[in-house]
C-alpha positions as CSV (number, residue, x, y, z in Angstrom):
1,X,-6.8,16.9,-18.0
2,X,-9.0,15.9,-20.6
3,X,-12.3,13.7,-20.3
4,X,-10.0,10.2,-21.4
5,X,-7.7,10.7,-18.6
6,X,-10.5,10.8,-16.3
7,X,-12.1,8.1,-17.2
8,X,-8.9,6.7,-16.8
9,X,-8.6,7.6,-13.3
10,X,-11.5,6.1,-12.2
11,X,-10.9,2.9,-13.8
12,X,-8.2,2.9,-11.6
13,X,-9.6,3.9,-8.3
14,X,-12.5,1.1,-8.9
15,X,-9.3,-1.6,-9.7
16,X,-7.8,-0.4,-6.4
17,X,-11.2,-1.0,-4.3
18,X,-11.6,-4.0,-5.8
19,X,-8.4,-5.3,-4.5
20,X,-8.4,-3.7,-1.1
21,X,-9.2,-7.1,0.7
22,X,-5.8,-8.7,-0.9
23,X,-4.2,-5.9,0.1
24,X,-3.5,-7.4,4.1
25,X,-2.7,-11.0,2.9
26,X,1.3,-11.4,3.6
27,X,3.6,-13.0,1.0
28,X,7.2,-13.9,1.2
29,X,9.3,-12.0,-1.4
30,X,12.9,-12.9,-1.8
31,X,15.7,-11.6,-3.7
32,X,18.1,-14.4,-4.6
33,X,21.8,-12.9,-5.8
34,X,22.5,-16.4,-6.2
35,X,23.8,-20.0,-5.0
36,X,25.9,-22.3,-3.8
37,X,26.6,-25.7,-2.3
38,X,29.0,-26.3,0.9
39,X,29.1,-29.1,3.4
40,X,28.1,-28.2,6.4
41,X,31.5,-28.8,8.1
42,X,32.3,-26.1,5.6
43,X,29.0,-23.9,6.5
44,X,30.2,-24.4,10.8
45,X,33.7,-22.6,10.0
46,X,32.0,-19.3,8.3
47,X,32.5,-16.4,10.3
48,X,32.2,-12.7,10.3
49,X,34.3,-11.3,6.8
50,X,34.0,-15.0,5.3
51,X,33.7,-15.1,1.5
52,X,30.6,-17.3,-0.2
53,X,31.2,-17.7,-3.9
54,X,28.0,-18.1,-5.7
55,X,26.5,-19.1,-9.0
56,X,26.4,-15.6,-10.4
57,X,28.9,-12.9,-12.1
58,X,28.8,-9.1,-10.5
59,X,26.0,-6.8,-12.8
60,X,24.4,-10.5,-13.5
61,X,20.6,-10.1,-12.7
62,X,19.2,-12.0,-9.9
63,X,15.9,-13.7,-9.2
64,X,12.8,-12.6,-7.6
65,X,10.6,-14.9,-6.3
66,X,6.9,-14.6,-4.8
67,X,5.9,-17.2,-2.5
68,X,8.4,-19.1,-3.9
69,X,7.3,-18.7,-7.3
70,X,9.8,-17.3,-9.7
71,X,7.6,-13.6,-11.5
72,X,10.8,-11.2,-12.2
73,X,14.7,-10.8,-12.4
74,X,16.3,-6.8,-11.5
75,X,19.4,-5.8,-10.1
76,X,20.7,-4.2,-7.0
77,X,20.7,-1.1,-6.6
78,X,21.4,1.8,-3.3
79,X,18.8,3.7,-2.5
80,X,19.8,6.0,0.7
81,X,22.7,3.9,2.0
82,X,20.4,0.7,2.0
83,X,20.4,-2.4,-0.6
84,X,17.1,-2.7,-2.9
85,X,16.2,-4.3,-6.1
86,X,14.6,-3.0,-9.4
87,X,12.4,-5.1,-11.7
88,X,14.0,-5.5,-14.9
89,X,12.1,-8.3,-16.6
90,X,8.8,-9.9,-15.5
91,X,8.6,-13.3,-16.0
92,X,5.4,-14.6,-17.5
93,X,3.1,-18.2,-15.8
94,X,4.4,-20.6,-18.6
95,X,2.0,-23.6,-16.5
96,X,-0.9,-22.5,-19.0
């Protein structure tokens, strides 16, 4: 390891203290594979195999928000026999 990657390192390890008290604050991430709009006459007659057609194609890439804030769009993937997503694309703060 040579003396730049070290320096390197600690950079990183002051970053990491320096954010420790955000660390505990909860925020609400969600996934969002897509949309739709239904009556609710509709929604009251959904049951267990029911099909929901949303706004989206399969391999399309879906939205992650932040505290309701859109910051990235991934896809799904498996990781051991359960759902997750993977960051393709970070969106950036167009508000200025």
């Amino acid at each position: 390891m040579g003396v730049g990657a070290a320096q390197d390192d600690g950079a990183r390890e002051k970053i990491a203290s320096d954010l420790q008290p955000v660390f505990d604050i909860p925020v609400l991430v969600q996934a969002v594979l897509g949309r739709t709009q239904m009556e609710v006459s509709n929604l009251l007659q959904l049951g267990p195999g029911s099909v929901i057609q949303l706004d989206r194609r399969v391999g399309e890439a879906i939205d992650i928000y932040v505290n309701s804030r859109l910051v990235a769009r991934g896809e799904v993937v498996i990781v051991d026999d359960r759902l997750g997503v993977t960051m393709t694309e970070i969106i950036k703060n167009t508000d200025g």
